[in-house]
C-alpha positions in Angstrom: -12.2 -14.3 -36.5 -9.2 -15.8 -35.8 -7.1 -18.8 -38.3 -6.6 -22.3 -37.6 -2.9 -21.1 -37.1 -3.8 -18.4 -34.5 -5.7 -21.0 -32.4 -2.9 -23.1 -32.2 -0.7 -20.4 -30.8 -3.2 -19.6 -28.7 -3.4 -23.0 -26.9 -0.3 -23.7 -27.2 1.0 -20.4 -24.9 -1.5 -22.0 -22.8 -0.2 -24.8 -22.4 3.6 -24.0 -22.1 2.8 -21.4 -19.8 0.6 -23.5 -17.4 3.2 -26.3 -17.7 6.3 -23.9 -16.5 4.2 -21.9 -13.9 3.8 -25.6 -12.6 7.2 -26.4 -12.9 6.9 -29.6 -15.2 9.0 -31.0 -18.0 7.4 -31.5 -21.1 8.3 -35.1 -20.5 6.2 -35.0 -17.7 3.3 -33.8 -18.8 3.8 -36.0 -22.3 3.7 -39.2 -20.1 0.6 -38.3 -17.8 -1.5 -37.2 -21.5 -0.1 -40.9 -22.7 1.7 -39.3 -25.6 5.2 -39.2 -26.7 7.5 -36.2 -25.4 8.0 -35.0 -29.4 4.4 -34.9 -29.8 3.8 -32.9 -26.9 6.6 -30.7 -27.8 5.0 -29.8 -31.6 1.7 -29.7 -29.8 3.2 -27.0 -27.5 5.4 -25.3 -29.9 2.1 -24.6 -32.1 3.8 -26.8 -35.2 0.8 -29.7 -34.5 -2.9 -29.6 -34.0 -3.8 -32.4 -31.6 -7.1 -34.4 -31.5 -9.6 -33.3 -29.0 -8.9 -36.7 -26.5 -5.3 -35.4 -26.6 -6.2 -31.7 -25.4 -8.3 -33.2 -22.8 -5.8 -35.4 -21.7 -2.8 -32.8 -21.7 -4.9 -30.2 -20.1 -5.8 -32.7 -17.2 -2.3 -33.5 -16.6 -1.7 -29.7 -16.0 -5.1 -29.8 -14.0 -7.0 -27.8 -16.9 -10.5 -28.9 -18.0 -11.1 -28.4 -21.3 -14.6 -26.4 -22.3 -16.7 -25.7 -24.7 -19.1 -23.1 -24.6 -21.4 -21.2 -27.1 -19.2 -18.3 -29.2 -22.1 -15.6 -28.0 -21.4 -16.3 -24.1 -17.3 -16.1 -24.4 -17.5 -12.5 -23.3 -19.3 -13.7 -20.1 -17.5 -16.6 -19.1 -14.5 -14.6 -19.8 -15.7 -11.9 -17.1 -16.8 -14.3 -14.8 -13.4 -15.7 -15.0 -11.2 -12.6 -14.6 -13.9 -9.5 -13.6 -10.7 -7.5 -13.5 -9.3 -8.3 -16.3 -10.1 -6.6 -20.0 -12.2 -9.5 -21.8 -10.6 -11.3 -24.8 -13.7 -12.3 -26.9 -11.8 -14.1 -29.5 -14.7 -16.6 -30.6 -14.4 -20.2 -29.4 -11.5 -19.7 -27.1 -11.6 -18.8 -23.8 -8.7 -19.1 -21.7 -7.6 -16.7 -18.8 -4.4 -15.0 -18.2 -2.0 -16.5 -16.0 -0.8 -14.3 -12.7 2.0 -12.4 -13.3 4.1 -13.9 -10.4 6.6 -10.3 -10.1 3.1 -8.9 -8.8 
């Protein structure tokens, strides 16, 4: 089972790495979520949790959804996502690993 701290890094290398694959500015991305740049910043520099309206709105402005689905069916959803991939069942979390763009 992972900490409160894990998850944080967790979704926040998702977020910065969606946001530079994407080519945005934190700024950006902080004014489409209706936030302040700082916040966004702490949010993805792991330092800040965020309330769940704020996840949903910065994963929108990087054209995520944000999901919730039982801990038991991670493992699926997970290899539906990425059938090639080696599945990360980390309980609660399920996020998929970004092309490698040298590939």
């Amino acid at each position: 089972m992972t900490t409160e701290s894990e998850d944080l890094q967790l979704i926040a290398q998702k977020l910065k790495a969606t946001r530079k694959e994407l080519g945005y500015s934190q700024k950006r991305v902080a004014e489409q979520a209706s936030i302040s740049r700082l916040r966004y910043q702490d949010i993805e520099a792991g330092r800040s949790s965020a309330r769940a309206i704020t996840l949903i709105n910065i994963g929108r402005a990087l054209g995520l959804e944000l999901v919730f689905v039982p801990q038991a069916w991670v493992p699926a959803v997970n290899a539906l996502i990425r059938p090639d991939d080696v599945v990360d069942d980390t309980p609660g979390l399920v996020f998929t690993q970004l092309d490698d763009p040298d590939e």
